[in-house]
ZADO-1210 file (C-alpha; in nm, 4 decimals, padded with zeros to 6 digits):
<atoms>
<atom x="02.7066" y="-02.9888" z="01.8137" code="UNK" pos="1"/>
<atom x="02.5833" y="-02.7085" z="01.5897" code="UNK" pos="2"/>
<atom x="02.9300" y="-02.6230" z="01.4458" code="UNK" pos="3"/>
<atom x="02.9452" y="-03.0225" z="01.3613" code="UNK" pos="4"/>
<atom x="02.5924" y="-03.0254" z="01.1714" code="UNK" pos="5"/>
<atom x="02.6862" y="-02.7348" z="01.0167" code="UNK" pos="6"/>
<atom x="03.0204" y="-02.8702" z="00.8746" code="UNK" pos="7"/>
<atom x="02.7639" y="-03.2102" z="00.7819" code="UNK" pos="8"/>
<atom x="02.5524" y="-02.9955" z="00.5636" code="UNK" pos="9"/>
<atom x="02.8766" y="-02.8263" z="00.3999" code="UNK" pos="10"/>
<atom x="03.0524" y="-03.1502" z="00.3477" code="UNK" pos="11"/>
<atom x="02.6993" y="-03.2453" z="00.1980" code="UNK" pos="12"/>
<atom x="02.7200" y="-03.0172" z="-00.0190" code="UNK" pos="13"/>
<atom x="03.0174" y="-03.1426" z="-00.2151" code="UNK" pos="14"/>
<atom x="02.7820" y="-03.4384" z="-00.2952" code="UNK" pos="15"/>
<atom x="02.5455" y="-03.2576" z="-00.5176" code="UNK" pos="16"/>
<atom x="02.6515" y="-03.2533" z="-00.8664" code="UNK" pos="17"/>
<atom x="02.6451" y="-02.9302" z="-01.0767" code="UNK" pos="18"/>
<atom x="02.3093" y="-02.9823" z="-01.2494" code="UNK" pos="19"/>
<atom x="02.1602" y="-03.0308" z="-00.9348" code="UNK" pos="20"/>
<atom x="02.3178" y="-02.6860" z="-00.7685" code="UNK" pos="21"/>
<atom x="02.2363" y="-02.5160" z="-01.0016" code="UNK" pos="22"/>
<atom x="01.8532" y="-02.6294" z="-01.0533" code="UNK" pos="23"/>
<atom x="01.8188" y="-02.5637" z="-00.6776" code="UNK" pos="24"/>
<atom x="01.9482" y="-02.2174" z="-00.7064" code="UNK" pos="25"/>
<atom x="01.7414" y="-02.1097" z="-01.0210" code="UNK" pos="26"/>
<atom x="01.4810" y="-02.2167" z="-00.8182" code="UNK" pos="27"/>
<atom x="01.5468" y="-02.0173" z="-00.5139" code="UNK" pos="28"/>
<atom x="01.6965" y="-01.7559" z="-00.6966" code="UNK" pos="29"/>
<atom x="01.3932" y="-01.6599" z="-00.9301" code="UNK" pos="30"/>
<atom x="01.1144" y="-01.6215" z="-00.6928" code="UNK" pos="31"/>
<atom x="01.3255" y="-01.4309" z="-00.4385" code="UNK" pos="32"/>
<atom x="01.4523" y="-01.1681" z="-00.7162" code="UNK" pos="33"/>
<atom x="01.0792" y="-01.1416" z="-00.8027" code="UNK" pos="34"/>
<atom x="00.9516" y="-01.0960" z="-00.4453" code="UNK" pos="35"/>
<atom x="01.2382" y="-00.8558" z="-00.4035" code="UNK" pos="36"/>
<atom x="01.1067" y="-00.6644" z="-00.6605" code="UNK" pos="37"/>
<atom x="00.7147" y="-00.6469" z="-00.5460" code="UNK" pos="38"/>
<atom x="00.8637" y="-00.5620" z="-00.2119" code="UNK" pos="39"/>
<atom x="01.0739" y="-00.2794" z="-00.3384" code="UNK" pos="40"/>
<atom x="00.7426" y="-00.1488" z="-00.5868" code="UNK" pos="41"/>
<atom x="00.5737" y="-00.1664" z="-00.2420" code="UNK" pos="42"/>
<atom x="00.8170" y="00.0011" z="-00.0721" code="UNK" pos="43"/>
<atom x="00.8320" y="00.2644" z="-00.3636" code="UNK" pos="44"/>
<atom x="00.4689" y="00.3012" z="-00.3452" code="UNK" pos="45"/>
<atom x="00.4109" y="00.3843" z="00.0660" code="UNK" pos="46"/>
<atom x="00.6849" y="00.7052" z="-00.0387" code="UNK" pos="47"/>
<atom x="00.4968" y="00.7972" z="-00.3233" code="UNK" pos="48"/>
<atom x="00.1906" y="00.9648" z="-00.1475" code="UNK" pos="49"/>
<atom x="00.1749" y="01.1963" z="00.1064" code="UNK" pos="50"/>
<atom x="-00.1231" y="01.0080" z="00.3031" code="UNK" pos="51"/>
<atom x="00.1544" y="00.6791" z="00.3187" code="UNK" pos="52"/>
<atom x="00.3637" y="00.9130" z="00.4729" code="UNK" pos="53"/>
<atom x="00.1602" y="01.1180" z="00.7350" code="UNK" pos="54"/>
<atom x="-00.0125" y="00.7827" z="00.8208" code="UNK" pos="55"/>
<atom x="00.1016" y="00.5726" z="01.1224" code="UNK" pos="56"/>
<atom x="-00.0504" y="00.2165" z="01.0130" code="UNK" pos="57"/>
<atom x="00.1640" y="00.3057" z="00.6581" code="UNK" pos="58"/>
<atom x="00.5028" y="00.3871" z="00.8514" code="UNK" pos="59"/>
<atom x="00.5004" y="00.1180" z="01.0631" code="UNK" pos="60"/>
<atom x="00.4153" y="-00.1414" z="00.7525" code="UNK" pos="61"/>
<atom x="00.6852" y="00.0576" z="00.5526" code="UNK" pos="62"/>
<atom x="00.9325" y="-00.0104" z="00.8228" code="UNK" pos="63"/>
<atom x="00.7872" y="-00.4305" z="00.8386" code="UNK" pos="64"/>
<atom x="00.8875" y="-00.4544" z="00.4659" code="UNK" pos="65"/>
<atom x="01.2033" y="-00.2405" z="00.4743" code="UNK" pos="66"/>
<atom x="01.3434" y="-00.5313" z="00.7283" code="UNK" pos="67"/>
<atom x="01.2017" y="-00.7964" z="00.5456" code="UNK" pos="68"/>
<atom x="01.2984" y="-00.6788" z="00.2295" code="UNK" pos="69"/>
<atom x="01.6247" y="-00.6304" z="00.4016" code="UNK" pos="70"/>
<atom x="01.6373" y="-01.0043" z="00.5233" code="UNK" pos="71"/>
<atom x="01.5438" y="-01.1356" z="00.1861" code="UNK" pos="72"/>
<atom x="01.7838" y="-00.9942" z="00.0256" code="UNK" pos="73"/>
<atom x="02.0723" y="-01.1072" z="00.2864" code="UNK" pos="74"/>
<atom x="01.9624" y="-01.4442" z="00.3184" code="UNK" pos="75"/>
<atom x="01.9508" y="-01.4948" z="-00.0238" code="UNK" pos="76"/>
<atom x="02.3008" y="-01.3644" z="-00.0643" code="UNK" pos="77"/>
<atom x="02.4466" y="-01.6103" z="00.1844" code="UNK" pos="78"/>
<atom x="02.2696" y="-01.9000" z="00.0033" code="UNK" pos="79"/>
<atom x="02.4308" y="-01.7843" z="-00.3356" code="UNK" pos="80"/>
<atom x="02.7691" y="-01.8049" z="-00.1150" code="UNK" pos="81"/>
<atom x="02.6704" y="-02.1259" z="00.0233" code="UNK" pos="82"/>
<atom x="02.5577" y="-02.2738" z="-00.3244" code="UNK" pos="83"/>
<atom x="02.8886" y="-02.1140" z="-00.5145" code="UNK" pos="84"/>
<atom x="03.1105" y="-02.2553" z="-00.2069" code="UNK" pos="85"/>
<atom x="03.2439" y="-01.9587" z="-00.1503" code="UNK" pos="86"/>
<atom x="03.4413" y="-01.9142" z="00.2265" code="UNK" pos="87"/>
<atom x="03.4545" y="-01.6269" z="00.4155" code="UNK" pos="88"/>
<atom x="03.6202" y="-01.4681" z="00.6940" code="UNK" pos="89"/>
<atom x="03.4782" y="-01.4329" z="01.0188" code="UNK" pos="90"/>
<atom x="03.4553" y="-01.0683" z="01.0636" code="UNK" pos="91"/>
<atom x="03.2855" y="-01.0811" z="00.7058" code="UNK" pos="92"/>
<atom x="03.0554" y="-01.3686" z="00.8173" code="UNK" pos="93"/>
<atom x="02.9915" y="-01.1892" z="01.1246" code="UNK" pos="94"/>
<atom x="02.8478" y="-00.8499" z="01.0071" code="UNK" pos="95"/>
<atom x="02.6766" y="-01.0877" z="00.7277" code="UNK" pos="96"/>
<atom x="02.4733" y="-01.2889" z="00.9961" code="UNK" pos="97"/>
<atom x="02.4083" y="-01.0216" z="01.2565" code="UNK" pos="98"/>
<atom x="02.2843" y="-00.7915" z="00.9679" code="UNK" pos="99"/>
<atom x="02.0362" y="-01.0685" z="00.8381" code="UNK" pos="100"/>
<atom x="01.9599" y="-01.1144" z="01.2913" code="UNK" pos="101"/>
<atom x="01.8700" y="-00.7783" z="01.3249" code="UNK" pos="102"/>
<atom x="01.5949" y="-00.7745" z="01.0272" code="UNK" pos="103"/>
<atom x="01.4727" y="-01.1081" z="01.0929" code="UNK" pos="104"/>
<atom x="01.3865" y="-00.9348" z="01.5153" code="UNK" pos="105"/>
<atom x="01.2562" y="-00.6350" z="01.3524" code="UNK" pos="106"/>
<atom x="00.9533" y="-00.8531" z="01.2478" code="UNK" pos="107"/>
<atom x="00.8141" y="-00.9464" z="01.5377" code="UNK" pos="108"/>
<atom x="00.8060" y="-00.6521" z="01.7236" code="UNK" pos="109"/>
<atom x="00.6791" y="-00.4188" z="01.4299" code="UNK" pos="110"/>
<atom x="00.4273" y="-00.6899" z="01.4344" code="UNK" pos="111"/>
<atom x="00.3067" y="-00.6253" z="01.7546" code="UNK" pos="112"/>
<atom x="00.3081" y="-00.2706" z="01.7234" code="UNK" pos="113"/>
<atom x="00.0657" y="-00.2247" z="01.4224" code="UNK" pos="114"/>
<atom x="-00.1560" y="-00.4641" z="01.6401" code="UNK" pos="115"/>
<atom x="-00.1896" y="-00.2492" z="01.9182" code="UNK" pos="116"/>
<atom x="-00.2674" y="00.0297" z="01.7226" code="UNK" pos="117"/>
<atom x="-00.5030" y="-00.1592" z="01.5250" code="UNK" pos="118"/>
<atom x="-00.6293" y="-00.1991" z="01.8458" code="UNK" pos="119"/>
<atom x="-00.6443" y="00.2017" z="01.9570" code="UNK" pos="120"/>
<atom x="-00.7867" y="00.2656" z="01.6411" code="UNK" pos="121"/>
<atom x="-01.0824" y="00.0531" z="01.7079" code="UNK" pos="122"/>
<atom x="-01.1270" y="00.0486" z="02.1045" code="UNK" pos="123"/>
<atom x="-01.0355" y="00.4076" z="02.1663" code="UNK" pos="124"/>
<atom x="-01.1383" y="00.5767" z="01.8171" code="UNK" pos="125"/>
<atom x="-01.1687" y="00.9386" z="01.9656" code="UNK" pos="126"/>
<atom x="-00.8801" y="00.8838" z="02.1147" code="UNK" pos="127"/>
<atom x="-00.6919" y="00.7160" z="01.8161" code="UNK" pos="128"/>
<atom x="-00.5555" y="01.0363" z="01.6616" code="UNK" pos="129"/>
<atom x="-00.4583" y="01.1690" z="01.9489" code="UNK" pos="130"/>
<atom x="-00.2552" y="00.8774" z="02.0765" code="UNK" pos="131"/>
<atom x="-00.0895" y="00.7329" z="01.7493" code="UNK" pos="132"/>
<atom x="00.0909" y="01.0120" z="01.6367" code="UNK" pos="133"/>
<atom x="00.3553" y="01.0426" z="01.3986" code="UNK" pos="134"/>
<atom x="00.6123" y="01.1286" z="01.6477" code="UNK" pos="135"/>
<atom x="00.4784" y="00.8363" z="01.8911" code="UNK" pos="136"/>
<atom x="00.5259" y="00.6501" z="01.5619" code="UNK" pos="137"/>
<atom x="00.8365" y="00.7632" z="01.4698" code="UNK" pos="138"/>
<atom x="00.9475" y="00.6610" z="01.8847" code="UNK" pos="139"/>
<atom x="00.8329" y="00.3048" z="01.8558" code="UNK" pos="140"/>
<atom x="00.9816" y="00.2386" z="01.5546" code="UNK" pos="141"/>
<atom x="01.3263" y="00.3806" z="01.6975" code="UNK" pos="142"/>
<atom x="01.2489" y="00.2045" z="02.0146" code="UNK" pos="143"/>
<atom x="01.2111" y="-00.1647" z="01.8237" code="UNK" pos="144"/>
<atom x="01.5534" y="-00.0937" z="01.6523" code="UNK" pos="145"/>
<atom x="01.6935" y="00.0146" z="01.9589" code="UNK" pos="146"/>
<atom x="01.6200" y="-00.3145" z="02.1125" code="UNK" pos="147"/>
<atom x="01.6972" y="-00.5354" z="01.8322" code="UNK" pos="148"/>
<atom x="01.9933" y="-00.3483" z="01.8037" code="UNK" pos="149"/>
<atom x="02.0901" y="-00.4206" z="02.1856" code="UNK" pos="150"/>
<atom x="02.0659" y="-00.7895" z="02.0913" code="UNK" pos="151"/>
<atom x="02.2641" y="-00.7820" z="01.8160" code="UNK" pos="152"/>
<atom x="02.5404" y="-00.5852" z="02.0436" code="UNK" pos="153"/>
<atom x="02.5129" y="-00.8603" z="02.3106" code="UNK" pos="154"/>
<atom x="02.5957" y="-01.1629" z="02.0430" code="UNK" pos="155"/>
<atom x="02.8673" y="-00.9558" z="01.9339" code="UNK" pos="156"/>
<atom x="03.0012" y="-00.9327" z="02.2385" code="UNK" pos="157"/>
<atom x="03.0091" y="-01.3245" z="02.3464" code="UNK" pos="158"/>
<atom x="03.1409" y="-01.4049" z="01.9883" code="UNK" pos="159"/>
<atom x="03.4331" y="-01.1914" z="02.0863" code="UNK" pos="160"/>
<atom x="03.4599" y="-01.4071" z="02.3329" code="UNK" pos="161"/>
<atom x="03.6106" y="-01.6825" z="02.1118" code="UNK" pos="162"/>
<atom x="03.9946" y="-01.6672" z="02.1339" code="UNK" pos="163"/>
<atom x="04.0290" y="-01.6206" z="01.7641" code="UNK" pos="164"/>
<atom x="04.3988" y="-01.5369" z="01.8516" code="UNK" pos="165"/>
<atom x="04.4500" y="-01.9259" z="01.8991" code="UNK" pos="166"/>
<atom x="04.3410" y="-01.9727" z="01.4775" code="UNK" pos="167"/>
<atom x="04.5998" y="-01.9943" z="01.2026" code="UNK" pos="168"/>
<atom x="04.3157" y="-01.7729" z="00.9877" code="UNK" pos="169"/>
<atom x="04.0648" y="-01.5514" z="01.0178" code="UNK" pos="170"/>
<atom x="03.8989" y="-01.8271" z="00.7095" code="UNK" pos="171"/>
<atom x="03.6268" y="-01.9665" z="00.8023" code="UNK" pos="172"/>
<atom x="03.6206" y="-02.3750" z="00.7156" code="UNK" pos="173"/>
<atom x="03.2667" y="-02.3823" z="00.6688" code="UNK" pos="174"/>
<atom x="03.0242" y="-02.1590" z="00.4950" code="UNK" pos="175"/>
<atom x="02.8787" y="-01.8511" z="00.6115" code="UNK" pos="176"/>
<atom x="02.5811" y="-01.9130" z="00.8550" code="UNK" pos="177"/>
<atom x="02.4009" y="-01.8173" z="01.1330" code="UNK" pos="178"/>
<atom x="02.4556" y="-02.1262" z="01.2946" code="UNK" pos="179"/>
<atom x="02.8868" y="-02.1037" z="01.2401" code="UNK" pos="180"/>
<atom x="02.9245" y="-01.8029" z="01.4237" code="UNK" pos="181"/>
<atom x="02.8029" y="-01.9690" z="01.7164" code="UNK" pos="182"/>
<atom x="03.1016" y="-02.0165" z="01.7982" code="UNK" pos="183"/>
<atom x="03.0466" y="-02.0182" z="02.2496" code="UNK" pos="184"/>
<atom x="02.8373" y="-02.2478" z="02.3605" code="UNK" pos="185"/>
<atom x="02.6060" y="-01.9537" z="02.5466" code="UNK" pos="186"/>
<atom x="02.5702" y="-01.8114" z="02.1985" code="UNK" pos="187"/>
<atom x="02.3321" y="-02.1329" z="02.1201" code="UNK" pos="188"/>
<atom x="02.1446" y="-02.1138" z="02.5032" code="UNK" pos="189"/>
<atom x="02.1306" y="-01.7372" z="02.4470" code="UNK" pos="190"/>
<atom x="01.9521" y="-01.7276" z="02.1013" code="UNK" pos="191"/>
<atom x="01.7261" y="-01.9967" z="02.1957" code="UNK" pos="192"/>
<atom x="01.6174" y="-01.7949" z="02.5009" code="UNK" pos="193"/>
<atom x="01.5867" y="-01.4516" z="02.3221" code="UNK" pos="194"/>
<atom x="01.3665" y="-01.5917" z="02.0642" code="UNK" pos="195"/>
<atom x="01.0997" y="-01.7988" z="02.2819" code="UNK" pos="196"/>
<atom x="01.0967" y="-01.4493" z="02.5098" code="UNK" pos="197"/>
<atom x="01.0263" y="-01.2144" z="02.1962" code="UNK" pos="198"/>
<atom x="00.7856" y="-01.4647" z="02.0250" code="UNK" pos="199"/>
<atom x="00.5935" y="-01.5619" z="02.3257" code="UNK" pos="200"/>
<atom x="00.5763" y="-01.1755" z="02.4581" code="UNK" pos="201"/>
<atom x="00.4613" y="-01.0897" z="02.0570" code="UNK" pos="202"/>
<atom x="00.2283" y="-01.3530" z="02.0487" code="UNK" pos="203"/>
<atom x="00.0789" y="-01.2748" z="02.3813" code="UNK" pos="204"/>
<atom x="00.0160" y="-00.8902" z="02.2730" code="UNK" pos="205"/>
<atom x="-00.1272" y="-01.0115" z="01.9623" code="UNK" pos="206"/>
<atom x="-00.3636" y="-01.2337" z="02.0607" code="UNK" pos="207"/>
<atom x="-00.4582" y="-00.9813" z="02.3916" code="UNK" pos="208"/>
<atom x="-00.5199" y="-00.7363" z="02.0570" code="UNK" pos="209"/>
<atom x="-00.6868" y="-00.9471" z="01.8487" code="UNK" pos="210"/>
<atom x="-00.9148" y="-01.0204" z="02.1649" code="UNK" pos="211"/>
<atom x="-01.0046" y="-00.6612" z="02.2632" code="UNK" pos="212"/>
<atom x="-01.1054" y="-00.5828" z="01.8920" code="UNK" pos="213"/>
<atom x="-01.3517" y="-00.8803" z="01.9088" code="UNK" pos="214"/>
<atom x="-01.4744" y="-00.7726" z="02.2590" code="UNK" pos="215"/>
<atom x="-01.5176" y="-00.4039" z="02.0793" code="UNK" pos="216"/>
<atom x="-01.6791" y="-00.5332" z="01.7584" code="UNK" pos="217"/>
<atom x="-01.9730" y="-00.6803" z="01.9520" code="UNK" pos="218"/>
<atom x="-02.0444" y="-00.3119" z="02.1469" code="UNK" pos="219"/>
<atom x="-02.3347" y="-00.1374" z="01.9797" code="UNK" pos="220"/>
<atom x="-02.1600" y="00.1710" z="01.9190" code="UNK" pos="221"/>
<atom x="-01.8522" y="00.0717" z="01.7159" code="UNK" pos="222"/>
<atom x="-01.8730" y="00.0340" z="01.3474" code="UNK" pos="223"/>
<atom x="-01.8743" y="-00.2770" z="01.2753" code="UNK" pos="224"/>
<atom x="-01.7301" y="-00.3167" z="00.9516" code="UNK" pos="225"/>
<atom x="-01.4181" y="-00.1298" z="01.0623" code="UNK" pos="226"/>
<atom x="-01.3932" y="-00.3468" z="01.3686" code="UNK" pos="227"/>
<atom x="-01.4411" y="-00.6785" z="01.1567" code="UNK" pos="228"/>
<atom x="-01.1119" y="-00.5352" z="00.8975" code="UNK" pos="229"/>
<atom x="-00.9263" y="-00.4533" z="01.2241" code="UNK" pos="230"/>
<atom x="-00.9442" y="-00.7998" z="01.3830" code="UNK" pos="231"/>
<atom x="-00.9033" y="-00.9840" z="01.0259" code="UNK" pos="232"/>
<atom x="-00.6117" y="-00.7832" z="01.0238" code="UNK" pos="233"/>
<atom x="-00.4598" y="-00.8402" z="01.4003" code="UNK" pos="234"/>
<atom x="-00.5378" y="-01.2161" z="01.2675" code="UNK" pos="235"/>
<atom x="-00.3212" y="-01.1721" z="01.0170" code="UNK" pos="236"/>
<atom x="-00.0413" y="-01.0261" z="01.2261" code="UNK" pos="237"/>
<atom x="-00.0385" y="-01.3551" z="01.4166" code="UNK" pos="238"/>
<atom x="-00.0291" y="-01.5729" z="01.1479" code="UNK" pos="239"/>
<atom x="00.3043" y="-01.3565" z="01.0179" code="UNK" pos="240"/>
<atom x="00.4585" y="-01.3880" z="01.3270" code="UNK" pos="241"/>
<atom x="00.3998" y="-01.7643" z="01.3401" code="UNK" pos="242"/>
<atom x="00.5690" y="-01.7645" z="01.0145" code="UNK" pos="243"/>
<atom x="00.8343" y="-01.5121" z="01.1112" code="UNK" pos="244"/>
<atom x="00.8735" y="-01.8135" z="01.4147" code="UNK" pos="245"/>
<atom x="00.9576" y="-02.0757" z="01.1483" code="UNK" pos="246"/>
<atom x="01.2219" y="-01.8831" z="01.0119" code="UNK" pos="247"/>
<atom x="01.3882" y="-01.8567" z="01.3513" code="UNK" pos="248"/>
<atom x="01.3564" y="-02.2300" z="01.4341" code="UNK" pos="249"/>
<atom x="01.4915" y="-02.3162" z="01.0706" code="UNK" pos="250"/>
<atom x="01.8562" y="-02.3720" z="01.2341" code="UNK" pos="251"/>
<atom x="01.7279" y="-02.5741" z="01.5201" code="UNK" pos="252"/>
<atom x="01.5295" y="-02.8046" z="01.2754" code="UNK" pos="253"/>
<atom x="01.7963" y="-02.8711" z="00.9990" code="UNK" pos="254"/>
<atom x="01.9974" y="-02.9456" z="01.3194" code="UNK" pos="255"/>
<atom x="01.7498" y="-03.2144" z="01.4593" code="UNK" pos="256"/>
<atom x="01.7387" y="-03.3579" z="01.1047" code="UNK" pos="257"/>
<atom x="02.0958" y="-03.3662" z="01.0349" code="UNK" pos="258"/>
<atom x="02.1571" y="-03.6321" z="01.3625" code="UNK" pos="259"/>
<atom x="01.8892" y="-03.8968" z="01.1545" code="UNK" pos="260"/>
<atom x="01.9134" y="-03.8501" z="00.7486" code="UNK" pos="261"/>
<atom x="02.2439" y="-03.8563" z="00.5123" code="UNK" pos="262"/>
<atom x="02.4294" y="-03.5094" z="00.4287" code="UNK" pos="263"/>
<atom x="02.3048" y="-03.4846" z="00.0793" code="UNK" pos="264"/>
<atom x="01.8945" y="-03.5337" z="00.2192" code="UNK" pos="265"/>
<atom x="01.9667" y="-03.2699" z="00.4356" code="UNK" pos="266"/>
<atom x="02.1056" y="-03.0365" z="00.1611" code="UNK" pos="267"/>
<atom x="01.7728" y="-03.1142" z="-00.0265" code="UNK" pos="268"/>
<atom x="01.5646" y="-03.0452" z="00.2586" code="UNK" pos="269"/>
<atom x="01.7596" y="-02.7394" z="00.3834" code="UNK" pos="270"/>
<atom x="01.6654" y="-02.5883" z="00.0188" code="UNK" pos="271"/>
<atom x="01.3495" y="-02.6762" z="00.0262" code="UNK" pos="272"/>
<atom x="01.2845" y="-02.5169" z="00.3769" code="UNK" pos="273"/>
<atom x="01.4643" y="-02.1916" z="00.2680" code="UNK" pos="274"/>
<atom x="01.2158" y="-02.1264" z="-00.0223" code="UNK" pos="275"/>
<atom x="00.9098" y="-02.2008" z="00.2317" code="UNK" pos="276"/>
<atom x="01.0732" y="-02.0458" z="00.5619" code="UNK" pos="277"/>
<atom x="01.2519" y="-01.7755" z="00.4202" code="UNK" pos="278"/>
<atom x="01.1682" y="-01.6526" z="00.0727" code="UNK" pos="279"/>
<atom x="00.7515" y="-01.6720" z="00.0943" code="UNK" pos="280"/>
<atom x="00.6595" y="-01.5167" z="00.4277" code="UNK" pos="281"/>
<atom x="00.9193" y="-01.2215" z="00.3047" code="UNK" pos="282"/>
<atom x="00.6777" y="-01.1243" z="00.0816" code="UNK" pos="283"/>
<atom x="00.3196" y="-01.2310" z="00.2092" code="UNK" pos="284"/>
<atom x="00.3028" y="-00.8208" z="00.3571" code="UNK" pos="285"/>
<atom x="00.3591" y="-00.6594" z="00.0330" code="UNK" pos="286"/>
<atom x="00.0742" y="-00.9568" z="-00.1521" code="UNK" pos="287"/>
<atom x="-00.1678" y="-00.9238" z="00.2406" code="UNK" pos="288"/>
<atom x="-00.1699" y="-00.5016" z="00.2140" code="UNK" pos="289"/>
<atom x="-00.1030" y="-00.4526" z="-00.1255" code="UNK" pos="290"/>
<atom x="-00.4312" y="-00.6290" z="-00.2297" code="UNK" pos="291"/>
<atom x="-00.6263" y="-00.5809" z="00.1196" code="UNK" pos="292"/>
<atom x="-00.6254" y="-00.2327" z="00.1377" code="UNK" pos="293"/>
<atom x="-00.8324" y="-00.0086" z="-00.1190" code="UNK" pos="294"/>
<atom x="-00.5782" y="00.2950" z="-00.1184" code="UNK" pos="295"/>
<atom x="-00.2719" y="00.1084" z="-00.1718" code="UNK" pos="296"/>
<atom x="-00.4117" y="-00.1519" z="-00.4077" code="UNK" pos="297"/>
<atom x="-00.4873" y="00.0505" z="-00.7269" code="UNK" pos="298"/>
<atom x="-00.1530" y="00.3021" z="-00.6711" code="UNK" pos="299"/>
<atom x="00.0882" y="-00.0679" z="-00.6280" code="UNK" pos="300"/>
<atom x="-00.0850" y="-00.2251" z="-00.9133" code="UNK" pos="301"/>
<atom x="-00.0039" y="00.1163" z="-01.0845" code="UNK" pos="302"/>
<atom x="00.3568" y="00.1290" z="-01.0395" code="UNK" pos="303"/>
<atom x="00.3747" y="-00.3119" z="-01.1305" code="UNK" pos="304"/>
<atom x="00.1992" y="-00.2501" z="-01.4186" code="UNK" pos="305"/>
<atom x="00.4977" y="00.0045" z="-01.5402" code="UNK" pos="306"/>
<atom x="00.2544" y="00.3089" z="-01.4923" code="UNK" pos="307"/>
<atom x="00.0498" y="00.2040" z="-01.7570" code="UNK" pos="308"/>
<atom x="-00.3525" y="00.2444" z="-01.7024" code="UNK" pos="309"/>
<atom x="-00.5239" y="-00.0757" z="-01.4535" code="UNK" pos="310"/>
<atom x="-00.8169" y="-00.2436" z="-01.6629" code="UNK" pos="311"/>
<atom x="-01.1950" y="-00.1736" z="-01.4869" code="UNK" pos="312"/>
<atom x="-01.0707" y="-00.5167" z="-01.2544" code="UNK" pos="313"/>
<atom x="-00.8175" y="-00.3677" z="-01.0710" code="UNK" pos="314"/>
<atom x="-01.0301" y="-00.0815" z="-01.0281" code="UNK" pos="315"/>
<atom x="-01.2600" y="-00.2201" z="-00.8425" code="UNK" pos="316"/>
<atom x="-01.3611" y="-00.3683" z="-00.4888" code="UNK" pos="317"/>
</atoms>
C-alpha cells in the first residue's frame, strides 16, 4: 500500500508543468538554504566560546541542532532529487533515508535530555553541578546515538530482507523516499511502533519535567525567576517534540490523503507540508535559544551580522 501511494505521488509528479516545479522548489529551496545557514552561524557560535563548550545545557543544544541541521540538509536534498526526477539505486536510497532516520530520532531524545536537566538544575540546584557533568554529558549524548543508531541497524537489517536478487536492477522505479525503502511489510508495522514508543516515552519525561519544575517554582526557597525560565523552557521542549512528531507522521498522512484526492493535489499538498513539517521546526532551536538566552543572543547576532558592531537594540534585554 505504501510502495503504491508512493509510485501515485511520483506518477503525480509528471503532471506538474515546469513553471510550476520550479516555483515550488524556489520556494522550498530559499528558506531552507537560509535556515541552514542560521543553523550553521548557531552552530559556529556554541564552538566559539569556551563557556558553550564547558556547559552541559550548550552541548546538548549543540548536538539538537547538529542533527537537525543534519536532517535539513538531507531532506532537502532528496526533495531536489524528487523535484529534478532524478532515480536512484537502492543502496544509494538506502544510506540516503536511514541517514535523514537517524537525525530525525536524535530529536526527541536530546529533547528529553535537556529537560531533565533543566529539571536537576532547578529541583536539585546544589546538586546540579555535581550531577550534570561534562562527562555525564558527553555519556548521554553517546548513549542517544547509540540507540538511534541500534534502530537504524535493525531497519537495515529487515530491508535486507527483500530478495533484491529476484530484480533486473538495483534502479529504483520510484524516487528516493523514506516511504520506498519500505520495502517488507514489518518495515511499515515496525516504524509505526518505534515512533509512538519514543514519542510517547519523550513526551511522558517531558511533561513529568515540566511538572516537577512547577511543583519546585512554588517552594519558598527556589528562585523563582530561574524556575519560571526553566519551565518556559521544558514547555518549549514539548512543543518541539510535538513538532518533531509531525515530521514523523508526514508519510502516514500524505498516505491517508493519497487514497481520497488526485496525484497532482497530493504533489501540492506534499510540498506544502514539507516547508511546514520539515523545513520550519528545523530551525525554531537556533530562532527559540538564539534570541531566549542573554549569552548566546548578542555573540549569534554578532557572527549574522558579519562581525560587524550590534546597534544599542540588540544589546539589550
Amino acid at each position: 500500500m505504501s510502495n503504491q501511494s508512493q509510485t501515485n505521488i511520483t506518477v503525480g509528479v509528471q503532471y506538474q508543468g515546469s513553471l510550476e516545479r520550479a516555483l515550488f522548489s524556489t520556494l522550498t529551496t530559499l528558506p531552507c538554504c537560509s535556515f541552514l545557514y542560521i543553523n550553521g552561524v548557531m552552530l559556529y557560535t556554541l564552538r566559539s566560546k569556551r563557556v558553550f563548550r564547558e556547559t552541559s545545557r550548550y552541548i546538548l543544544l549543540y548536538n539538537l541542532l547538529f542533527a537537525d541541521t543534519l536532517q535539513l540538509a538531507l531532506s532537502q536534498l532528496l526533495y531536489i532529487l524528487a523535484a529534478c526526477r532524478i532515480i536512484l539505486t537502492f543502496p544509494v536510497c538506502g544510506i540516503l533515508t536511514m541517514l535523514a532516520s537517524l537525525t530525525n530520532e536524535i530529536s526527541p531524545l536530546t529533547l528529553v535530555v535537556m529537560s531533565l536537566e533543566r529539571y536537576v538544575a532547578v529541583c536539585y540546584p546544589l546538586r546540579h553541578a555535581a550531577i550534570i557533568t561534562i562527562r555525564s554529558t558527553g555519556v548521554s549524548i553517546a548513549v542517544v546515538w547509540a540507540f538511534s543508531c541500534l534502530n537504524i541497524l535493525i531497519r537495515v537489517l529487515m530491508m535486507l530482507t527483500f530478495p533484491f536478487e529476484d530484480l533486473e536492477s538495483l534502479q529504483m522505479t520510484d524516487h528516493c523516499s523514506s516511504i520506498a525503502m519500505f520495502l517488507v511489510p514489518m518495515s511499515d508495522h515496525y516504524d509505526r511502533g518505534y515512533t509512538c514508543f519514543v514519542f510517547l516515552s519523550a513526551a511522558v519525561a517531558i511533561i513529568c519535567s515540566y511538572i516537577g519544575v512547577t511543583v519546585a517554582a512554588r517552594s519558598a526557597s527556589t528562585d523563582k525567576a530561574s524556575a519560571s525560565k526553566a519551565r518556559n523552557t521544558v514547555l518549549l521542549h514539548l512543543i518541539q517534540l510535538g513538532l518533531s512528531l509531525s515530521s514523523t507522521m508526514h508519510s502516514s498522512l500524505i498516505i491517508t490523503i493519497s487514497r481520497t484526492v488526485k496525484r497532482i493535489v497530493i504533489v501540492r499538498i506534499q510540498n506544502v507540508l514539507f516547508v511546514c513539517v520539515f523545513i520550519l521546526p528545523r530551525c525554531l532551536s537556533s530562532l527559540i535559544y538564539g534570541l531566549r538566552d542573554q549569552t548566546i543572543r548578542p555573540i549569534l547576532m554578532y557572527h549574522l551580522c558579519c562581525r560587524r558592531k550590534l546597534s544599542v537594540m540588540f544589546n539589550r534585554s
